[in-house]
PAVOTI-585756 format. One line per field, with one value per residue (C-alpha): residue number from 1; residue in three letters; x, y, z. Coordinates in nm, 4 decimals. Example, Ala and Ser with C-alpha at 12.3 -4.5 7.8 and 13.67 -1.06 7.14 Angstrom:
// residues 2
pati	[1	2]
nufi	[ALA	SER]
c1	[1.2300	1.3670]
c2	[-0.4500	-0.1060]
c3	[0.7800	0.7140]
***
This chain:
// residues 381
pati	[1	2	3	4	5	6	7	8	9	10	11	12	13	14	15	16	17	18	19	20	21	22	23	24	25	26	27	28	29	30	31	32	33	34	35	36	37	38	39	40	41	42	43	44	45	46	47	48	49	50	51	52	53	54	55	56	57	58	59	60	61	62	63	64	65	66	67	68	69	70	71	72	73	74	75	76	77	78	79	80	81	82	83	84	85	86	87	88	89	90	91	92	93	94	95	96	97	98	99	100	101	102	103	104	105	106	107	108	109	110	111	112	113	114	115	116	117	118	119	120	121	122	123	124	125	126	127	128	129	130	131	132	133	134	135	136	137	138	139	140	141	142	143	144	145	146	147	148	149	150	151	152	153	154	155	156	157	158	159	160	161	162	163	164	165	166	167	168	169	170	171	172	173	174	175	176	177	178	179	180	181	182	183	184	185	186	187	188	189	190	191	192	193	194	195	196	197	198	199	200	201	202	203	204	205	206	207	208	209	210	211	212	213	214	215	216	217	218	219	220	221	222	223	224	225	226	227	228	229	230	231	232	233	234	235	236	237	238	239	240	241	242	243	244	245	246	247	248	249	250	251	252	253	254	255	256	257	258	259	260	261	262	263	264	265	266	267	268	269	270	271	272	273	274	275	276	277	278	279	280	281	282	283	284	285	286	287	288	289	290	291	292	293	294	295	296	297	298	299	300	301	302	303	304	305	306	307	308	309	310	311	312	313	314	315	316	317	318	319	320	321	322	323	324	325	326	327	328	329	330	331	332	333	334	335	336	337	338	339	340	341	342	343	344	345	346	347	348	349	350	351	352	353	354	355	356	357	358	359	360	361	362	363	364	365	366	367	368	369	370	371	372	373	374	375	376	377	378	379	380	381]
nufi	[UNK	UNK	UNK	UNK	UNK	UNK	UNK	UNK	UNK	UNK	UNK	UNK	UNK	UNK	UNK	UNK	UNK	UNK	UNK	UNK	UNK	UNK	UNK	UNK	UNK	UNK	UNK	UNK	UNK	UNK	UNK	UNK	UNK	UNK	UNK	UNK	UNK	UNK	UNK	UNK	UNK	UNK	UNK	UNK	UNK	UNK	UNK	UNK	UNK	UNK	UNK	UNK	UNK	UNK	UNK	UNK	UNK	UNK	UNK	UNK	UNK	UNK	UNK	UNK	UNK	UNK	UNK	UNK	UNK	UNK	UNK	UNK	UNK	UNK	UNK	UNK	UNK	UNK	UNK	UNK	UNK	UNK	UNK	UNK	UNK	UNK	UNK	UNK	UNK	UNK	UNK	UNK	UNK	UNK	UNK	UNK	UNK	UNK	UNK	UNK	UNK	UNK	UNK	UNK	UNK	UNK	UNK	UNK	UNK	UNK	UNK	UNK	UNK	UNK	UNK	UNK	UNK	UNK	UNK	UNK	UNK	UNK	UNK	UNK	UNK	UNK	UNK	UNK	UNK	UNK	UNK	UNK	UNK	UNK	UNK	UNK	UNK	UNK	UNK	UNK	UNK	UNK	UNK	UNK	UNK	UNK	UNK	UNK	UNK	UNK	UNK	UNK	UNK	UNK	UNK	UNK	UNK	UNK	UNK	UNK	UNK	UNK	UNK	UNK	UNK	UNK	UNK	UNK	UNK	UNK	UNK	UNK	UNK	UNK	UNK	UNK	UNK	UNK	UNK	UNK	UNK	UNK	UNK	UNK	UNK	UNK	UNK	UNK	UNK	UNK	UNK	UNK	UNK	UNK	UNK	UNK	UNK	UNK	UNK	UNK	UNK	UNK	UNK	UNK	UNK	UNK	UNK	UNK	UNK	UNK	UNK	UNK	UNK	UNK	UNK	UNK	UNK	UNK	UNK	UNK	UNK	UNK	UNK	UNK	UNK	UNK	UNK	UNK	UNK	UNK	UNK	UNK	UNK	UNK	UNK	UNK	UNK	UNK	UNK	UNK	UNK	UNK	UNK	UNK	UNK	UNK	UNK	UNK	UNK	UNK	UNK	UNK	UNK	UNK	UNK	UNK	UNK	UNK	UNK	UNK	UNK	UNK	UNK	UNK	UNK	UNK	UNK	UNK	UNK	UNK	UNK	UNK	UNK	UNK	UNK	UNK	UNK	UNK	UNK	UNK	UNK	UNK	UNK	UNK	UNK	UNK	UNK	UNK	UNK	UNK	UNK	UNK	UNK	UNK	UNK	UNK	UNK	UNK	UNK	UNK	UNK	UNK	UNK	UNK	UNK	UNK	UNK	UNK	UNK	UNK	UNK	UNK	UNK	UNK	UNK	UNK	UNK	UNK	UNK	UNK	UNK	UNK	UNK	UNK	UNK	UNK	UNK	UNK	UNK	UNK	UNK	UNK	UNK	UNK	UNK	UNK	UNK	UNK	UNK	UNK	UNK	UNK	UNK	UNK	UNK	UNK	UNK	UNK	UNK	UNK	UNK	UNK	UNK	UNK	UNK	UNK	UNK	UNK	UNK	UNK	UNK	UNK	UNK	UNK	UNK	UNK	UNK	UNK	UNK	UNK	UNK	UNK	UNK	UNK	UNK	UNK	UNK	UNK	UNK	UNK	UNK]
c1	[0.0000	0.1235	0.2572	-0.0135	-0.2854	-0.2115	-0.4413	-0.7383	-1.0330	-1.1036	-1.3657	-1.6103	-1.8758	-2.0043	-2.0731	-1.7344	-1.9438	-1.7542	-1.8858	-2.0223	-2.2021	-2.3583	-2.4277	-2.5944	-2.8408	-2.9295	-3.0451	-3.2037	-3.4107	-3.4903	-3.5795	-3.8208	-3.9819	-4.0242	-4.1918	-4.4260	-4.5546	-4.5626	-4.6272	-4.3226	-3.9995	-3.7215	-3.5085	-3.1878	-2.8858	-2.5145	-2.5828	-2.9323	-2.9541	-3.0961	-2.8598	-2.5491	-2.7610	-2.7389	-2.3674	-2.2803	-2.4651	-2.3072	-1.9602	-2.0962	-2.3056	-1.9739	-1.7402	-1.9640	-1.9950	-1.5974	-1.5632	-1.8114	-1.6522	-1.3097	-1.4592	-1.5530	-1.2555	-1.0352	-1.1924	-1.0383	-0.6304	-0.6209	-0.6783	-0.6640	-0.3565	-0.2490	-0.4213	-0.6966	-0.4373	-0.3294	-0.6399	-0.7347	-0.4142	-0.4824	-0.8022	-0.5414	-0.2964	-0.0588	0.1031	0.2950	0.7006	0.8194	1.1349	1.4368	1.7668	2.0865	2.3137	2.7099	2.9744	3.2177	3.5085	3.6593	4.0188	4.2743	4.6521	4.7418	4.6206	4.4072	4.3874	4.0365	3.7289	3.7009	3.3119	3.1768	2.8216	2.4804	2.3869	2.7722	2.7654	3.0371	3.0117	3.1334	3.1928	2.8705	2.6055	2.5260	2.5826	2.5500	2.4534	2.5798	2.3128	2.4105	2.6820	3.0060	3.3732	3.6892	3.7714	4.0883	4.3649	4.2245	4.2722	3.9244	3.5687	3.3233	2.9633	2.6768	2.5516	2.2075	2.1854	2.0078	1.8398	1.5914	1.6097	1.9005	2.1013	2.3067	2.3892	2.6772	2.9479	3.2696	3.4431	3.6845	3.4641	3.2489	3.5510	3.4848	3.3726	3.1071	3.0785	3.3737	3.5278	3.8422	4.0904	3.9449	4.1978	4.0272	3.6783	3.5948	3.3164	3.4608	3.1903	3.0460	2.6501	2.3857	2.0073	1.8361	1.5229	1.2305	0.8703	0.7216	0.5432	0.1764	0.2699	0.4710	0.2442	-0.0217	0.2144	0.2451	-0.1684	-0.2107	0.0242	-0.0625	-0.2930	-0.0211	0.1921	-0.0934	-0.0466	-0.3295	-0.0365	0.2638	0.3280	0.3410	0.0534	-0.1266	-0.0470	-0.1661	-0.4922	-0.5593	-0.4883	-0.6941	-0.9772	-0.9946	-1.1125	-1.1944	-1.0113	-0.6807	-0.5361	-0.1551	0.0051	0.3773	0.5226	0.8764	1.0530	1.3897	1.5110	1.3871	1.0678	0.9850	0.7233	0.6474	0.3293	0.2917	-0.0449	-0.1572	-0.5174	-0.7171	-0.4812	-0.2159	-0.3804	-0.1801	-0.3280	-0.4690	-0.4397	-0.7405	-0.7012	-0.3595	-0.5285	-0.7602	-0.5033	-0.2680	-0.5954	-0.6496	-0.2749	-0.3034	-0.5128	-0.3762	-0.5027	-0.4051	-0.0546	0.1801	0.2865	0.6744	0.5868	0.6365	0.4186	0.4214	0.1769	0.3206	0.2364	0.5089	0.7343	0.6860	0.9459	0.8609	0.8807	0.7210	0.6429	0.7806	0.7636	0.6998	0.5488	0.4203	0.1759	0.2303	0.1192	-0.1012	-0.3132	-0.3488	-0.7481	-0.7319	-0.5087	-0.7640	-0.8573	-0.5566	-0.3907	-0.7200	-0.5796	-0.2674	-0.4051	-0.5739	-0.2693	-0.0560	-0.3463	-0.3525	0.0736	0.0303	-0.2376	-0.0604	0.2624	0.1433	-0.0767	0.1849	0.4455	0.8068	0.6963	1.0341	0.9456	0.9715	0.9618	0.9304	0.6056	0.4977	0.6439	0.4563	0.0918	0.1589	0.2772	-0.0672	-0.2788	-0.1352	0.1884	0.4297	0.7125	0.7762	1.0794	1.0918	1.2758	1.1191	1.1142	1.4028	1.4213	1.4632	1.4345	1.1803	1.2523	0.9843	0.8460	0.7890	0.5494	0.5962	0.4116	0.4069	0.4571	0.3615	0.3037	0.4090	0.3074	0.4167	0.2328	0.5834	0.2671	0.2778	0.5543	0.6085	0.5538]
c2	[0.0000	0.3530	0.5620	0.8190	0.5751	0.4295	0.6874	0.5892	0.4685	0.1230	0.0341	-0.3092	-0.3500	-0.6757	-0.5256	-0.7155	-1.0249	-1.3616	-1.6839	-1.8214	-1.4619	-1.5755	-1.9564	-1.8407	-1.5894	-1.8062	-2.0681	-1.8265	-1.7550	-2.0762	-2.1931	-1.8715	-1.8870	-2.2336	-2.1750	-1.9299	-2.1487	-2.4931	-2.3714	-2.6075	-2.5266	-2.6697	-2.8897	-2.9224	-3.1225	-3.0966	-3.3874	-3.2652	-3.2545	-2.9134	-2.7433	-2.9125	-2.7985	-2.4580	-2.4694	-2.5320	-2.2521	-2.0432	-2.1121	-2.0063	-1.7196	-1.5858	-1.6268	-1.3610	-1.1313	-1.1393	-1.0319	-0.7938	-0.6060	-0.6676	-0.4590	-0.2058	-0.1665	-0.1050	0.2044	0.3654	0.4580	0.2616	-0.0434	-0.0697	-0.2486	-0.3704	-0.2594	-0.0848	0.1338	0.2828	0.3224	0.5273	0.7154	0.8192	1.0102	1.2371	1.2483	1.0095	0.6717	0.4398	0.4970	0.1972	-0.0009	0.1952	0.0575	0.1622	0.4274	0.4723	0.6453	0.4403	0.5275	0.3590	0.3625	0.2936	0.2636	0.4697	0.7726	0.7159	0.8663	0.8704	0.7896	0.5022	0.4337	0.2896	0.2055	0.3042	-0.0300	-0.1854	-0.3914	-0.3888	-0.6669	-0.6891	-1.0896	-1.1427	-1.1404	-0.7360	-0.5777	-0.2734	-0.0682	0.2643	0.4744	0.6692	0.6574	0.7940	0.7620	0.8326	1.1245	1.1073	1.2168	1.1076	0.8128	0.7319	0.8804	0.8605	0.8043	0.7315	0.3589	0.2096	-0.1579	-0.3943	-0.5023	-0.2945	-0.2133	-0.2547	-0.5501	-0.2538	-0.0433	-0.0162	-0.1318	0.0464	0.2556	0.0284	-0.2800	-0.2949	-0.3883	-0.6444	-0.5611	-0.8240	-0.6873	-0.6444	-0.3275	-0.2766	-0.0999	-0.0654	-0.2033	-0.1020	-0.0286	0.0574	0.2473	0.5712	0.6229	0.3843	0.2712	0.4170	0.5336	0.1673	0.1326	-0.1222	-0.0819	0.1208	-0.0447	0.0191	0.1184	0.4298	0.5115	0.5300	0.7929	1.0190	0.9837	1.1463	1.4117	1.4786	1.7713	1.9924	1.9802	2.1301	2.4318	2.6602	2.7847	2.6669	2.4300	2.5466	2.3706	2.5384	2.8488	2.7496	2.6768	2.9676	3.1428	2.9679	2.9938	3.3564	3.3388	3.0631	3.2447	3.1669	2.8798	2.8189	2.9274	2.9249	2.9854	3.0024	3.1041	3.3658	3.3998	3.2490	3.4091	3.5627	3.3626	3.5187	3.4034	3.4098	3.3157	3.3718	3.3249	3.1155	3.1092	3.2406	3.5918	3.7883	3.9330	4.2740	4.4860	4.4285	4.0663	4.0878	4.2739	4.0282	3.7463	3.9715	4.0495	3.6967	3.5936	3.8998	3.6929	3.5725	3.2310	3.1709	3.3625	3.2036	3.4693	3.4443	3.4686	3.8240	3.6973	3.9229	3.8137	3.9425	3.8732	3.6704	3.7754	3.6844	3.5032	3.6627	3.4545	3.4339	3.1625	3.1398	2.8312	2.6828	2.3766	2.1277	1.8937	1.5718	1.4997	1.2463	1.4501	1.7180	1.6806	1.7582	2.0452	2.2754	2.1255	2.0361	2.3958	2.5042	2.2269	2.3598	2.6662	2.5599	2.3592	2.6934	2.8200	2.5336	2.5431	2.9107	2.7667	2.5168	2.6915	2.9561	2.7502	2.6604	2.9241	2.8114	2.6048	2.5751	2.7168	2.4203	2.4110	2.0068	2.0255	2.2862	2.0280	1.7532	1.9520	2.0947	1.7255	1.5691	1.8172	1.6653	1.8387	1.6520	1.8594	2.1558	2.4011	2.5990	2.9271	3.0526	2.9805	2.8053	2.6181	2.8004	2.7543	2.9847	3.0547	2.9547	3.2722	3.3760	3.2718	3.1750	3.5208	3.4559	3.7827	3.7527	3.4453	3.4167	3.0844	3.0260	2.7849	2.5630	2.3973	2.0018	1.7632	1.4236	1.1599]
c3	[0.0000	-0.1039	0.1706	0.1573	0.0938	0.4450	0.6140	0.3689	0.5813	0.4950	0.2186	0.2390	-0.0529	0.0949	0.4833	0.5493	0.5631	0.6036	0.4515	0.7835	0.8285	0.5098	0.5379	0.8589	0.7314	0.4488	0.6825	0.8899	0.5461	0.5460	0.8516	0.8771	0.5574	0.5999	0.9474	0.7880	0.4989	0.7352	1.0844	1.1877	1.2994	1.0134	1.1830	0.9675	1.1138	1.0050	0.7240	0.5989	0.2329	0.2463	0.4971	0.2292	-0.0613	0.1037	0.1898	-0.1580	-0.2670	-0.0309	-0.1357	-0.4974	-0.3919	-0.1411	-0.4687	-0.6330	-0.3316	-0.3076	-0.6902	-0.6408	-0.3319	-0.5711	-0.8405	-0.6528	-0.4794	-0.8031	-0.8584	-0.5409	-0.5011	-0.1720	-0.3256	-0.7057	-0.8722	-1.2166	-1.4790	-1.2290	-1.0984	-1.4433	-1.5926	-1.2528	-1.3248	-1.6655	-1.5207	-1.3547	-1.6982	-1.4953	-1.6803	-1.5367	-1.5492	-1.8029	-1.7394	-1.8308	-1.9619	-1.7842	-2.0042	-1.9927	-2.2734	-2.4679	-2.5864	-2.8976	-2.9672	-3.2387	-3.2010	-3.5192	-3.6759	-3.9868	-4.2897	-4.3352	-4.0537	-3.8445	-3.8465	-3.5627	-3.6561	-3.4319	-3.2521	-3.2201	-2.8987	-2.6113	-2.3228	-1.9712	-2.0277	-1.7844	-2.0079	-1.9837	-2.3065	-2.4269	-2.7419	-2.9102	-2.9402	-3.2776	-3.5432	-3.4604	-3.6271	-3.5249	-3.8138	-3.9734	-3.7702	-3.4463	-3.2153	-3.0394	-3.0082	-2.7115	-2.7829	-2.5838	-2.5374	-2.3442	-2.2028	-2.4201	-2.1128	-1.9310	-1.5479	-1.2739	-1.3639	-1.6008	-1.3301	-1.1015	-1.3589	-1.3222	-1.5484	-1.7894	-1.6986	-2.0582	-2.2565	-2.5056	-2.8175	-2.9459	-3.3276	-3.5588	-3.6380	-3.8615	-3.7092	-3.3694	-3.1102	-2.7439	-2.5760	-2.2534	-2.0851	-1.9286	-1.6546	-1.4711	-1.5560	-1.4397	-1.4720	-1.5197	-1.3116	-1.2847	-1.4440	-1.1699	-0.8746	-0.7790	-0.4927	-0.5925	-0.8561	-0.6382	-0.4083	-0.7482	-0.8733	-0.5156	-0.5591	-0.9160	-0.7629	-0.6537	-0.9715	-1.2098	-1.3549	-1.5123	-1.7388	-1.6253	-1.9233	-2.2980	-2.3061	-2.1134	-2.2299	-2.5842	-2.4273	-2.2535	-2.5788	-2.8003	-2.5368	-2.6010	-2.9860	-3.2223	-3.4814	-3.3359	-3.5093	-3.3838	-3.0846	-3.0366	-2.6465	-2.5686	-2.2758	-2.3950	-2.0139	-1.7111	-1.5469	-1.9141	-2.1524	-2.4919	-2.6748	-3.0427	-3.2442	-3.5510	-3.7006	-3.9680	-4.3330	-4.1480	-4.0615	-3.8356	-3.5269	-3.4807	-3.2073	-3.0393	-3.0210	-2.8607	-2.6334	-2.5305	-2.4884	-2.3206	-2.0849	-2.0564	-1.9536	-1.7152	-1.4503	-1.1682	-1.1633	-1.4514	-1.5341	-1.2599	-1.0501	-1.1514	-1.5039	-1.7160	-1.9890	-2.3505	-2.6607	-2.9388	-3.3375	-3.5361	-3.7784	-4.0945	-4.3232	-4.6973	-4.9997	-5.3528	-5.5849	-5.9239	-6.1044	-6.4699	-6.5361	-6.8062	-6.9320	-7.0558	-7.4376	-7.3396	-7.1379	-7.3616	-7.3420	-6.9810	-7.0135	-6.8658	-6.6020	-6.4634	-6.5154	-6.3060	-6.0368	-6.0271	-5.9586	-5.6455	-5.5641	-5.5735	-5.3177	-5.1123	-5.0840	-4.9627	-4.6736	-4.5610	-4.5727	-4.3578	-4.1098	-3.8920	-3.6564	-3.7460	-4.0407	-4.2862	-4.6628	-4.8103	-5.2116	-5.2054	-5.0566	-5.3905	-5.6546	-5.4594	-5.4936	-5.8619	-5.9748	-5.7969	-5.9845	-6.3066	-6.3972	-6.5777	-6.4767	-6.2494	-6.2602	-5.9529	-5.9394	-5.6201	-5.3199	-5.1781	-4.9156	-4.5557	-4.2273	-4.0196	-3.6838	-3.3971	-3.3634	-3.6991	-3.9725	-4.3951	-4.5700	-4.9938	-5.1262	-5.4992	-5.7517	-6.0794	-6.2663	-6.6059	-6.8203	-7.0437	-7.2182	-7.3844	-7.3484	-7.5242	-7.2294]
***
């Protein structure tokens, strides 16, 4: 039982009956009902047929009471377990903490300098002779000129038994590698744990309470924000400097924000119980990243009795690039994602000159500027 569960009062959905309680009351029934119908008093001795008949029902009848009063039970923290526990849990946003592997660094070595990289590929397995291995997490090479590399590495086995192992102890290397002559962990292991317990989840559903935030989280923030209209359509938070949050939002297609609805989610942010008190919260409009779209494009021959309907597709692809493009804060300008639409409306070929590709920054938006879309004509399949 959880620590703070211990102090629960104590919960019985069957009147904490016990199975004689209940082999005695249904001979009671009997003996009364029995009395009112006859007039006689039923005698019924240890080895009556009836009074067995009745005991065998009452070990049936006392099986259902018990997974009755179970039932009920698993709906309350002092007592539900398993499966019970986490779907309780997930009422409060609270899962269960999975098994976690234990983690070290490796370092990989080489006894002359090379020419060109050593690769050491992601996945490449180093042993402690004792059954515990471990796993690189990513690709890594010794670059030419160097001698070794350190990269990180997990325990193919989840929970304890990969903790504790001192540095230089994983030194065997399990898969081949040209060139590499020595291993060895240069930390010792550490961070594996065991699937959670009920017990400790149960400690963490009760104090679940006191870690919610009415806008705490970026989450939270992005609510409170798009509570105030339903025109706002993506919400960006970011934090520049402790203690300060900055909001940015923009509205349906991309519309920036006037000044009158910053005001009201700058109003809205402004209340206590929702702003925490620490917080110097701004909402401010993004910046927009300007582009334009330049592009010519063809028709295959063979469609040539379609023409105008697809160059009226690729139209409305141009229009639907320019939604989509804006829709999201910090969304890269990506020309890809143009050729993709123009060539699914039915171009054969697509020449971009404009945009290319760049990266937009998380508090600024993609704006297209101007469109210019030329028309190349037919093309021989």
């Amino acid at each position: 039982m959880g620590v703070v569960t211990e102090s629960f009062p104590d919960l019985s959905f069957i009147d904490n009956a016990t199975v004689d309680e209940v082999l005695t009351q249904m001979i009671n029934d009997y003996q009364e009902k029995y009395r009112e119908i006859t007039g006689k008093n039923a005698v019924l001795a240890p080895a009556n047929p009836y009074r067995l008949i009745m005991y065998a029902c009452t070990m049936q009848i006392y099986q259902a009471m018990q997974y009755a009063d179970y039932a009920g039970k698993m709906g309350f923290l002092k007592y539900a377990r398993g499966e019970y526990l986490d779907n309780l849990a997930a009422l409060r946003g609270v899962s269960r903490k999975k098994a976690e592997a234990a983690t070290t660094l490796l370092r990989f070595s080489i006894d002359t300098k090379m020419q060109s990289a050593v690769v050491i590929p992601a996945g490449t397995r180093v042993t402690n002779g004792n059954e515990i291995y471990f796993a690189t997490d990513i690709y890594a090479e010794i670059v030419a000129g160097q001698t070794s590399v350190e990269v990180a590495a997990t325990c193919t086995d989840t929970g304890k038994k990969g903790n504790e192992l001192a540095a230089g102890e994983l030194s065997t290397l399990v898969n081949t590698l040209p060139y590499i002559s020595a291993v060895s962990n240069t930390e010792k292991t550490g961070g594996g744990a065991e699937e959670e317990d009920d017990d400790s989840l149960k400690d963490r559903i009760y104090l679940s309470a006191g870690s919610c935030s009415v806008a705490g989280p970026k989450e939270a923030y992005a609510y409170w924000t798009k509570s105030v209209s339903t025109l706002i359509s993506d919400v960006s938070v970011i934090s520049p400097s402790p203690g300060e949050v900055h909001i940015y939002f923009i509205c349906e297609s991309g519309e920036l924000p006037d000044d009158v609805l910053l005001e009201k989610v700058k109003t809205v942010m402004d209340n206590g119980n929702i702003r925490p008190l620490t917080d110097r919260v701004s909402v401010l409009a993004p910046d927009t990243e300007n582009y334009n779209i330049e592009f010519t494009y063809y028709i295959a021959d063979s469609d040539k009795s379609s023409a105008m309907t697809i160059q009226q597709k690729v139209n409305d692809a141009v229009r639907l690039y320019q939604e989509w493009q804006s829709e999201k804060i910090g969304r890269d300008i990506n020309p890809s994602c143009l050729i993709q639409k123009v060539m699914a409306a039915g171009a054969k070929r697509v020449t971009v000159q404009s945009p290319e590709f760049t990266a937009v920054g998380t508090t600024s938006v993609a704006k297209c500027t101007g469109v210019n879309i030329v028309y190349g004509g037919l093309e021989d399949d």
